[in-house]
N, C-alpha and C positions, 0 to 999 in steps of 0.2 A: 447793703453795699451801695457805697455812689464813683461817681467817676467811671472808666471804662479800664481801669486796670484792674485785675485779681490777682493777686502774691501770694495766697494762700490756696492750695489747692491738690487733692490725695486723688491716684487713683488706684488700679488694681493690681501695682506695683508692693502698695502697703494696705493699709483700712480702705479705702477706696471703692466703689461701685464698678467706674467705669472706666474702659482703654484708655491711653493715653491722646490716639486717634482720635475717640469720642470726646473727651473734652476739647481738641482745639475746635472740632466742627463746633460743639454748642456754644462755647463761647465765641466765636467768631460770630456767628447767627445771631448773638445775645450784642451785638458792637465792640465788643472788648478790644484793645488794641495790644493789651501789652500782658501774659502772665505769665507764671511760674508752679508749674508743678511740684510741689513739696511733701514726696515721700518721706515716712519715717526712715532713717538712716538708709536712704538708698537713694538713686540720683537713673535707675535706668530709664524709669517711666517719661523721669525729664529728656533723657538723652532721644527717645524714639519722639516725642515731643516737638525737639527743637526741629529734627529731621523733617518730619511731618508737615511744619510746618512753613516751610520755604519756599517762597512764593505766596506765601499768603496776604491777605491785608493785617492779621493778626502775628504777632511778633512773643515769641516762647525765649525766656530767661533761662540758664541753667537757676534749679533749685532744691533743696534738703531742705527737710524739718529734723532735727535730731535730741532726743531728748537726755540731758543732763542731770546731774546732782551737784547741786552747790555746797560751797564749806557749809553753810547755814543749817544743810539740809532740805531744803526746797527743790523740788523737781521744777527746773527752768526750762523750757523747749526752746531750742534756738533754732532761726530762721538760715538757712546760707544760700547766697545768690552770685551769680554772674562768676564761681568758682571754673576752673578749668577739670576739667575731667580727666580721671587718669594717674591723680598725682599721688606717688608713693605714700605719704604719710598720709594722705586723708583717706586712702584707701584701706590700709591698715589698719587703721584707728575704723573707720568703717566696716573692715571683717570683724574686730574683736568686738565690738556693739550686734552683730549678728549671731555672732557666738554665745554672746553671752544671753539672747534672746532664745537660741533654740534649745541654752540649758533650762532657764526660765520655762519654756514646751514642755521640757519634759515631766520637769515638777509639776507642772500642771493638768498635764496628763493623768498621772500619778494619783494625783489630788482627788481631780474629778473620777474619774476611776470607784475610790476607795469612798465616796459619798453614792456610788450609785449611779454614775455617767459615765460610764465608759464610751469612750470616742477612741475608733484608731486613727492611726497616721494614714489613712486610704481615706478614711473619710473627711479628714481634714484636705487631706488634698484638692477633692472633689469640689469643697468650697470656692478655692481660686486657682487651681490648678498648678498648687504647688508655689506659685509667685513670691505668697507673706504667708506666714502663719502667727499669730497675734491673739490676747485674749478675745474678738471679735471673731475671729476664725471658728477658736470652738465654740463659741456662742452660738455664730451659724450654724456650726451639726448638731446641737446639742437642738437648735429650733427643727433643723429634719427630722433629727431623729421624733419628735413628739414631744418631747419631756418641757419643750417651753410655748409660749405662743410667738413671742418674737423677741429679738436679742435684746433688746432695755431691759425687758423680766429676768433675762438672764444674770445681765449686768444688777441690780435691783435685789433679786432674790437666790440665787444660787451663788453668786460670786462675793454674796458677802457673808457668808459662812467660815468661820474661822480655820477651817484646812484649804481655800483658796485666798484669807488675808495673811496666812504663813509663806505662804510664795513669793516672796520678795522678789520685784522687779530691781536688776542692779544697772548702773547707767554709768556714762566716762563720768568725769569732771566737769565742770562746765567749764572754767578756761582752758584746757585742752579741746574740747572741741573749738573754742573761738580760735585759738591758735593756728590748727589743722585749716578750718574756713582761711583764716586771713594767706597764709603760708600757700593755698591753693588759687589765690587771686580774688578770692570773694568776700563780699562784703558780709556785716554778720547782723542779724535783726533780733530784739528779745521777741518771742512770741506772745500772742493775748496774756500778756502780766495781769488780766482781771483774775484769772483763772489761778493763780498761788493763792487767790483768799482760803483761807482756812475753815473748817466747819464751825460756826458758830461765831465766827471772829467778827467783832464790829467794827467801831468807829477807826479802834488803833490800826486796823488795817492798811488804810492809807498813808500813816506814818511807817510802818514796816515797807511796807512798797514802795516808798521816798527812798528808803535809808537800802535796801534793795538795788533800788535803781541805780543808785548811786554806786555800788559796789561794781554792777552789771559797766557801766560809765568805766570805772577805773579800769575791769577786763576790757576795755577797749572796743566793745561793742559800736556800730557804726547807725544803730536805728531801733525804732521800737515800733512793733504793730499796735497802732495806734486804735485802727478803727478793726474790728470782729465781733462777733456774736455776742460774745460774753459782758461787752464794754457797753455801759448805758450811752446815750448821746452827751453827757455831763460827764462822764468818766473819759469818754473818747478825746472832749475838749479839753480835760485836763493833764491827760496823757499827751497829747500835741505841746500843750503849753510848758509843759515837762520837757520835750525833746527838742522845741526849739530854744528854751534857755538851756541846756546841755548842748547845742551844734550838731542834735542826730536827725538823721534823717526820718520819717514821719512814710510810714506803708499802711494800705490798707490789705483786710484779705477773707472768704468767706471761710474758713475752713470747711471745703466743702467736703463730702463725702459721700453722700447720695440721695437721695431726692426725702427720703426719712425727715420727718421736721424733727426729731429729736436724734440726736449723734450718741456715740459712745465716745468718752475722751480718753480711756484705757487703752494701750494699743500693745 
């Protein structure tokens, strides 16, 4: 990360480690002047956030991460900022993304279960006290309980057993969530687009994520996370150079999630 702003940012709202509280103190401590908490379809952890933080020298954006399906079929995650809180139709479209998550649970449950992992819903709770529950979640019990050393292995080797790749994760559309964002007063960011390369995909990749972006352009998208973990420093500059010939605006963000130097991007 450079600069003192952060736009990318999870806490224990969704995947996340820490309060919402606890992140404005560290980044505040760390200079930061300007960020945004961006829960997986959820917006509370921002809302205690914004609270939190007034009065401060450090200044909390509303924020969502929410993740999508394109016509392409590409899972796109999109950024939403400076949205107003509240509003009928993004709320809605926000219950039915939760719903469709704790059927996704239950498959999984189910799943793991029937391999040999049984987790209850008590024990999952216990992970974050009910907040999110997410493949992260049972990864966590699944490392309580003994059966792993820690949730990468989880993610690595039990998760990629073909009765937890049968679980299909189901998402809105991706221009309906732009929609809902724009419609709620916010503006809409594509997330770390490093992150749609494909297993094995080479060279053509960055013609596909041209032609991509381009489409992302036509939904009306207002920015693209330019600089994150996943973006080399030559992808980051090309990405910039991308978004200011398009007239988008140009965000950076850690996706942070907890002090782990290796993340899960499943959620």
């Amino acid at each position: 990360m450079n600069g003192h702003q952060d736009y990318h940012i999870h806490s224990y709202y969704s995947d996340g480690k820490l309060s919402p509280e606890a992140i404005v103190d560290r980044w505040e401590a760390e200079g930061y002047t300007e960020i945004a908490i961006t829960d997986h379809d959820e917006y509370e952890g921002s809302k205690q956030a914004i609270q939190y933080a007034k009065g401060r020298s450090i200044r909390v954006i509303p924020g969502i991460e929410c993740s999508t399906k394109h016509v392409t079929g590409d899972e796109i995650h999109i950024l939403g900022y400076g949205f107003r809180f509240g509003e009928p139709a993004m709320d809605e479209a926000l219950n039915r993304m939760h719903r469709l998550r704790a059927a996704r649970n239950d498959r999984l449950q189910k799943a793991l279960a029937s391999m040999g992992y049984p987790v209850t819903t008590d024990e999952l709770f216990a992970v974050n006290e009910g907040r999110y529950i997410g493949k992260p979640t049972f990864a966590e019990a699944i490392v309580r309980k003994g059966w792993a050393e820690d949730v990468n292995t989880v993610f690595r080797d039990i998760y990629a057993a073909p009765e937890i790749a049968a679980v299909q994760k189901e998402f809105l559309p991706t221009d309906e969530v732009v929609r809902f964002i724009h419609e709620a007063g916010g503006l809409v960011v594509m997330a770390h687009p490093m992150e749609i390369r494909r297993r094995g995909e080479g060279e053509a990749f960055q013609e596909r994520l041209k032609s991509l972006l381009g489409e992302m352009v036509g939904l009306g998208i207002d920015g693209i996370e330019c600089v994150h973990p996943s973006a080399k420093e030559e992808e980051q500059e090309w990405l910039r150079h991308y978004a200011r010939g398009a007239g988008l605006i140009v965000t950076q963000g850690s996706d942070f999630h907890s002090d782990r130097k290796e993340r899960c991007y499943e959620n």
